[in-house]
LOLO-809758 format. One record per residue (C-alpha): x, y, z; residue in three letters; residue number from 1. Coordinates in steps of 0.001 Angstrom, whole numbers. Layout:
REM LOLO-809758
c1,c2,c3,residuo,num
X,Y,Z,ALA,NUM
...
END
This chain:
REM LOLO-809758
c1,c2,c3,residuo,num
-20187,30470,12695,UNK,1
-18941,32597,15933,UNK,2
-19883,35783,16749,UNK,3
-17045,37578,17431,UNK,4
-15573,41470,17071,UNK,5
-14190,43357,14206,UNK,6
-11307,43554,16461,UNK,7
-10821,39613,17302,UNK,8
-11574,39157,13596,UNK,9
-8216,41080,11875,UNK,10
-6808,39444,14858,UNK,11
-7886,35723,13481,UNK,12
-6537,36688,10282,UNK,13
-3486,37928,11388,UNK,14
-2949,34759,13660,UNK,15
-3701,32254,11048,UNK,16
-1571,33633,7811,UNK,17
1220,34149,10230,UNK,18
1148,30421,11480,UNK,19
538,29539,7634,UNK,20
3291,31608,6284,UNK,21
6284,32309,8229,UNK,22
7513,34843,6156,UNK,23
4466,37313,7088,UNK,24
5284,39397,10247,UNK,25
4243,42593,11648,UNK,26
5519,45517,12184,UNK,27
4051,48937,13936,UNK,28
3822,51350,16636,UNK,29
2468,49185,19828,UNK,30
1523,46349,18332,UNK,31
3761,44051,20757,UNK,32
3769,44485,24136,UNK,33
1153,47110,24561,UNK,34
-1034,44187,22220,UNK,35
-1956,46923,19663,UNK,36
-2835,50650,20206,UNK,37
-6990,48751,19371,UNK,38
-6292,45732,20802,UNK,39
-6203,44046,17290,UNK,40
-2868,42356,17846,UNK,41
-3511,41257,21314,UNK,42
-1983,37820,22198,UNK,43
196,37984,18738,UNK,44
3721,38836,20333,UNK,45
3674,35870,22671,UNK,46
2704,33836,20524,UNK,47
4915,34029,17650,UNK,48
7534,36315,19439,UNK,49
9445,39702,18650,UNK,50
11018,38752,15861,UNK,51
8002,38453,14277,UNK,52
5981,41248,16433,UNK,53
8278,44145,16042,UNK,54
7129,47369,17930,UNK,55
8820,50497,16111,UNK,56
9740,53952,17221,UNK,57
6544,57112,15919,UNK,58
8772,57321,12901,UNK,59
5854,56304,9763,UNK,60
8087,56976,7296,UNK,61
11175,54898,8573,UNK,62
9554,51622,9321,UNK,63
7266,51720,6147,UNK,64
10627,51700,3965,UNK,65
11911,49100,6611,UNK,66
8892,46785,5229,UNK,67
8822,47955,1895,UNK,68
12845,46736,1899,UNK,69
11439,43376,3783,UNK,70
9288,42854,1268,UNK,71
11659,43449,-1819,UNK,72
14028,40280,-245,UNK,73
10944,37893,187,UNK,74
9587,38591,3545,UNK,75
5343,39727,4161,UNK,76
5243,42126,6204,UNK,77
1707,43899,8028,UNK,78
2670,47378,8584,UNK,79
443,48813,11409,UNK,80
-135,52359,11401,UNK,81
-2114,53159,14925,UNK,82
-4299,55785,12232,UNK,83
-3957,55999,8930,UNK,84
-3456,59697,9426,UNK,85
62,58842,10552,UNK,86
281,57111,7169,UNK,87
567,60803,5225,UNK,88
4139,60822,6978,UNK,89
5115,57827,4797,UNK,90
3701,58790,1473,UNK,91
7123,59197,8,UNK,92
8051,55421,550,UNK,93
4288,54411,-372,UNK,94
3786,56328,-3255,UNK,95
7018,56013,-4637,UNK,96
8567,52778,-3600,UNK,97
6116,50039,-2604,UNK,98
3774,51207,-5611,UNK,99
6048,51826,-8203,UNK,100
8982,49032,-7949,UNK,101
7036,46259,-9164,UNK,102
6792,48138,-12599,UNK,103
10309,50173,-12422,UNK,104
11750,46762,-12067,UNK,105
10004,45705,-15099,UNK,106
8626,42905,-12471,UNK,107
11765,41825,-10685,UNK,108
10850,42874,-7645,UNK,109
7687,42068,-6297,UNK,110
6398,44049,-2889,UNK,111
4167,41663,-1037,UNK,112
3129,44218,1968,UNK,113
10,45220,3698,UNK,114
-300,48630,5498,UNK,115
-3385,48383,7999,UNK,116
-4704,50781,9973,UNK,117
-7855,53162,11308,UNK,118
-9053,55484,9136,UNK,119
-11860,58216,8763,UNK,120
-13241,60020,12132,UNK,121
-13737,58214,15367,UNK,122
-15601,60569,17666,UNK,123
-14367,63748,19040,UNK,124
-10515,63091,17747,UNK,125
-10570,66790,15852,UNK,126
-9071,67811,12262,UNK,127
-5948,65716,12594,UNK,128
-7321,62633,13427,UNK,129
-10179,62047,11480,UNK,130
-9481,62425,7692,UNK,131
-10701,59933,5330,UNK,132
-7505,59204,2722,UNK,133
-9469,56497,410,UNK,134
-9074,58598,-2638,UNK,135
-5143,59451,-1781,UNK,136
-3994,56102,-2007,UNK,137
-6553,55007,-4779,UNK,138
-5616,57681,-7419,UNK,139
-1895,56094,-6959,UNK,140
-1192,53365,-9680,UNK,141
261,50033,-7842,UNK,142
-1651,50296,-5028,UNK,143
-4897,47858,-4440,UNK,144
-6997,49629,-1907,UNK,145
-9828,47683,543,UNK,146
-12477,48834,3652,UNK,147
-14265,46319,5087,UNK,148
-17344,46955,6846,UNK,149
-18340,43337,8708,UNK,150
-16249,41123,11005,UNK,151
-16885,38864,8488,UNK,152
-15431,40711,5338,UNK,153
-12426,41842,7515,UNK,154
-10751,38939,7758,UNK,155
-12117,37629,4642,UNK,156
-10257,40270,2415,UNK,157
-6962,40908,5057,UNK,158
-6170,37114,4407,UNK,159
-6519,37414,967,UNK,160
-4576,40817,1059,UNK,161
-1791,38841,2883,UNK,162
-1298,36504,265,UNK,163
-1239,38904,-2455,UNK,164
1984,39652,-4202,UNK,165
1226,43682,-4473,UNK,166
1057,46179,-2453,UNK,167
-2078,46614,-50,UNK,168
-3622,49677,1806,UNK,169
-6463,47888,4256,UNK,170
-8086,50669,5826,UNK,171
-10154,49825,8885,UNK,172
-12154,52191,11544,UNK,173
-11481,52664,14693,UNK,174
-15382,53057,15449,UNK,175
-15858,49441,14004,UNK,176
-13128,47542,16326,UNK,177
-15823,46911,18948,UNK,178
-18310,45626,16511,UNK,179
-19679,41774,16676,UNK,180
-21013,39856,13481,UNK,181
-20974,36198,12700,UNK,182
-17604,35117,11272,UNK,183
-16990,31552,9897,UNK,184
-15407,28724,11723,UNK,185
-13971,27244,8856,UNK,186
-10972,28629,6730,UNK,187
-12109,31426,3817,UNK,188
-11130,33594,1708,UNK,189
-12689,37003,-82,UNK,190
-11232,37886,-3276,UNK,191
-9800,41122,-3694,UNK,192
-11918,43069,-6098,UNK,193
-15323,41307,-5129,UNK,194
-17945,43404,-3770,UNK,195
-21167,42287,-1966,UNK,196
-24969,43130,-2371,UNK,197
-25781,43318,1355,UNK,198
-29121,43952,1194,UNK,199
-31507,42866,-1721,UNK,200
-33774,45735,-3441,UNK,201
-35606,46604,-6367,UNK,202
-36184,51157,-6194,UNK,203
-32836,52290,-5529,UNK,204
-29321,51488,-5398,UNK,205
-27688,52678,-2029,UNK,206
-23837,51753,-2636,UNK,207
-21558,52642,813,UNK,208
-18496,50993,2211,UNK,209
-16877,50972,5665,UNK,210
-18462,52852,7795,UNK,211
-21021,54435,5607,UNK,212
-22034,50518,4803,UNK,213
-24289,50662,8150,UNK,214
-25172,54392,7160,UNK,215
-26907,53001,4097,UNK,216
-28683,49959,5425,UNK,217
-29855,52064,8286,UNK,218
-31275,54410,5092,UNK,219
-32453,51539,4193,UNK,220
-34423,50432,6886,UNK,221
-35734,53873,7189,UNK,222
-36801,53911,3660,UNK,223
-38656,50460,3506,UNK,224
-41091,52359,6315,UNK,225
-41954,54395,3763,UNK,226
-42691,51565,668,UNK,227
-39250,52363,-475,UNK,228
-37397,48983,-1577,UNK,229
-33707,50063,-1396,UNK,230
-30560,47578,-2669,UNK,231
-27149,47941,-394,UNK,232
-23642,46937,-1934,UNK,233
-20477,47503,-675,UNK,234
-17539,47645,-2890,UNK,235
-15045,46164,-416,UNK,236
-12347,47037,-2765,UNK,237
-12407,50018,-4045,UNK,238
-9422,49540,-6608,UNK,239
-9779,47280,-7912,UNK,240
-13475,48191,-8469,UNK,241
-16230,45181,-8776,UNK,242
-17594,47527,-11571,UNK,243
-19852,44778,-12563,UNK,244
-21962,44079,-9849,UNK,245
-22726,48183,-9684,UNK,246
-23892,48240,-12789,UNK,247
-26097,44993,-12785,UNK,248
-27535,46550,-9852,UNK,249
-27872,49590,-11745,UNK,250
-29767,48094,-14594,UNK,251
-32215,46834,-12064,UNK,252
-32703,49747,-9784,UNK,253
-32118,52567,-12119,UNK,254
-31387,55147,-9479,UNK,255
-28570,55024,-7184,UNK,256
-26986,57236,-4349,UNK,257
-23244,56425,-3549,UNK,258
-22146,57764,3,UNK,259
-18461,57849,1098,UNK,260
-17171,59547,4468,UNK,261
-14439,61685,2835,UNK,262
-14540,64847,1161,UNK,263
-16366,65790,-1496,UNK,264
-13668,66766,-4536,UNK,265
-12038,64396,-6375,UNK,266
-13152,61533,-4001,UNK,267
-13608,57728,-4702,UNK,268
-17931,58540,-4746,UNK,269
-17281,60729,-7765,UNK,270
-14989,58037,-9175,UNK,271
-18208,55723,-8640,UNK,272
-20955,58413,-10090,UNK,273
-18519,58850,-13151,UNK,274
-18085,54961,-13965,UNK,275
-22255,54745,-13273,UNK,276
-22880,57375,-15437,UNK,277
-20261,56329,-18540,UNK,278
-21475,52132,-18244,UNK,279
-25067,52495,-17119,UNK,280
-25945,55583,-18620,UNK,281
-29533,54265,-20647,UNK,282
-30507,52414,-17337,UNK,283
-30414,55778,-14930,UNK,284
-33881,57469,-14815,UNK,285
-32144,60075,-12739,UNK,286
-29026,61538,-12030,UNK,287
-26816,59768,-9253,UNK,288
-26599,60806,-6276,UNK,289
-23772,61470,-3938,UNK,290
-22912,62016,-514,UNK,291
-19919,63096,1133,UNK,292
-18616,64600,4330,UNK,293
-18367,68377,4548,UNK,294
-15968,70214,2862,UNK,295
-14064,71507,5907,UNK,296
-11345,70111,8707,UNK,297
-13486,67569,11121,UNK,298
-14594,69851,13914,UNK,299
-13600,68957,17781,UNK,300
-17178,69209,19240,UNK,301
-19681,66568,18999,UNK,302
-22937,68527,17561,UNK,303
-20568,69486,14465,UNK,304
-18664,66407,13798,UNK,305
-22441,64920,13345,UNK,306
-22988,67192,10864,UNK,307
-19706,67099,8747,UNK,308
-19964,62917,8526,UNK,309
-22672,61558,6478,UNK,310
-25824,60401,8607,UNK,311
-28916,58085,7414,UNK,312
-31157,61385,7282,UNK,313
-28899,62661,4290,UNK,314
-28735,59455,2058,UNK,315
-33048,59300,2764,UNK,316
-33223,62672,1327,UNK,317
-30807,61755,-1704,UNK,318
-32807,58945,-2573,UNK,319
-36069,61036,-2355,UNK,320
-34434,63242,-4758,UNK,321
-33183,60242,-7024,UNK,322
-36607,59098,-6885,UNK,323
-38444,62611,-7565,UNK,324
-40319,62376,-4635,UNK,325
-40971,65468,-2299,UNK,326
END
C-alpha cells in the first residue's frame, strides 16, 4: 500500500490501462503539454506521446463526437472535460450518440468511452462552475454513471470503467485532487455497480458519495460523541445502483439519511429514498431522510456557498430527526 493523491491515483490508472491496452488514449482540453488543467495527466504525453495524448481546441461538443466516432471503429478513448460543466455543451453527442448507438444498432456498434472530469462546486468558482449533473446523465438510458470518493476507489472503478464496453460518465471533484489515502501496490480492480460500507454501524444508515462521502463520516464521527452508532456506504456507482447492499443495511439500521451535493428535485437522493422506501419499506421505523444542496445557482461568496452545499451539521440534524430525537 502507498499513500498517494486522488490526483496521482486517476493518473496510475490512466498510465497502466494505457500501457495495457493500446487502443485506450486520451483526449481533452490541456491534458498534454500543460499535463492536465488538475495535474491528473501529468507525465502521460511524454510518455506515450501525442498521438495518444491529444490536447483539443474549448470545443466540448466537437471532440466528444470525435471519441464517440473513435470508439464506434474500435479505439478507447478518455475524454477529459477540465469540469464537467463544460460537459452540458456536449449533451447532444452524449445523450444521443454514445448512449443510444449500442441499442439503435441493435448491438453492432459498441461505444467503449469514458468521459472524466470535475464535477460539483470547488470553492468560490460561482453559478457556472459548480453544478452537480449526477442526475442529468443518470436519468439517460445507456449511460453507467460513477463518483469515487477515495484515492483508492478512483482508480479502482476508472480501470474498470476503461475496460468496459459502454459508455462511462466518471465524475470526479476538483476539491478531492489533492487528497492522500492508501492505494494498493498491486494490480485491482472495483466492479462497476459495487458499493462499499465505509464505516460499520448499527442506529442509522448515512449513505453519501463523492464528496458528501467525507460529509457523512464526519456526521458520523460527530454522532458517535453523542452514543449515536451511525453506518456509512457509498454507492460508487450510482447507475448501476448496488441496491442490495442499501437495503441490507437498511434492514439492520432501520433509519437512513441519503445526502447528495446537487439539487434537490428530481435528483439521484430521491432516486435512493424512492428505491428505500419501495424494497425496505417494513424495515424503516421512520421516514428517510434527505439532504441536498439549496435550491438556487451556487453563490460567488464564501459564507453562502457554505450554506447552499451540504455540511456535517445538516446530516446530524437529519439523523436526529430520523431517530426522533430532539
Amino acid at each position: 500500500m502507498a499513500e498517494i493523491t486522488f490526483r496521482e491515483a486517476l493518473n496510475q490508472a490512466m498510465a497502466e490501462e494505457m500501457e495495457r491496452d493500446e487502443n485506450i488514449f486520451l483526449m481533452g482540453e490541456e491534458v498534454g503539454y500543460y499535463q492536465g488543467a488538475y495535474k491528473v495527466s501529468q507525465g502521460l504525453m511524454e510518455r506515450f506521446g501525442t498521438k495518444r495524448v491529444i490536447d483539443t481546441p474549448i470545443a466540448e461538443l466537437g471532440f466528444a463526437g470525435v471519441g464517440i466516432g473513435a470508439a464506434m471503429t474500435g479505439l478507447r478513448p478518455i475524454i477529459e472535460f477540465m469540469t464537467f460543466n463544460f460537459s452540458i455543451l456536449a449533451l447532444d453527442q452524449i445523450f444521443n450518440n454514445a448512449a443510444k448507438l449500442r441499442y439503435m444498432s441493435g448491438g453492432q456498434i459498441k461505444v467503449p468511452i469514458v468521459f472524466r472530469g470535475p464535477g460539483g462546486a470547488a470553492h468560490m468558482l460561482g453559478a457556472q462552475h459548480s453544478q452537480c449533473l449526477d442526475p442529468w446523465f443518470c436519468n439517460v438510458p445507456g449511460l453507467i454513471v460513477m463518483s469515487p470518493g477515495t484515492p483508492r476507489d478512483g482508480k479502482g472503478m476508472l480501470k474498470a470503467a476503461l475496460r468496459d464496453d459502454n459508455p462511462v460518465i466518471f465524475i470526479e471533484s476538483e476539491a478531492m485532487y489533492g487528497m492522500k489515502g492508501e492505494v494498493p501496490d498491486t494490480e485491482y480492480i472495483i466492479p462497476i455497480g459495487t458499493g462499499e460500507i465505509k464505516r460499520e454501524g448499527k442506529d442509522i444508515t448515512l449513505i453519501g458519495w463523492n464528496k458528501m462521502l467525507h460529509v457523512c463520516m464526519e456526521a458520523a464521527s460527530l454522532l458517535e460523541k453523542e452514543g449515536i452508532d451511525a453506518e456509512v456506504i457509498d454507492p460508487r456507482t450510482l447507475k448501476p445502483l448496488d441496491e442490495q447492499m442499501i437495503i441490507t443495511s437498511i434492514e439492520k439500521t432501520n433509519r437512513c439519511v441519503v445526502v447528495e451535493e446537487g439539487w434537490p428535485y428530481a435528483g439521484v437522493g430521491a432516486e435512493i429514498a424512492f428505491r428505500i422506501n419501495k424494497m425496505a419499506f417494513d424495515y424503516l421505523d421512520a421516514p428517510v431522510e434527505r439532504i441536498s444542496g439549496e435550491d438556487i445557482p451556487m453563490p460567488y461568496a464564501h459564507n453562502l456557498e457554505k450554506e447552499v452545499i451540504p455540511g456535517a451539521g445538516k446530516v446530524v440534524n437529519a439523523a436526529k430527526r430520523a431517530l426522533y430525537i430532539d
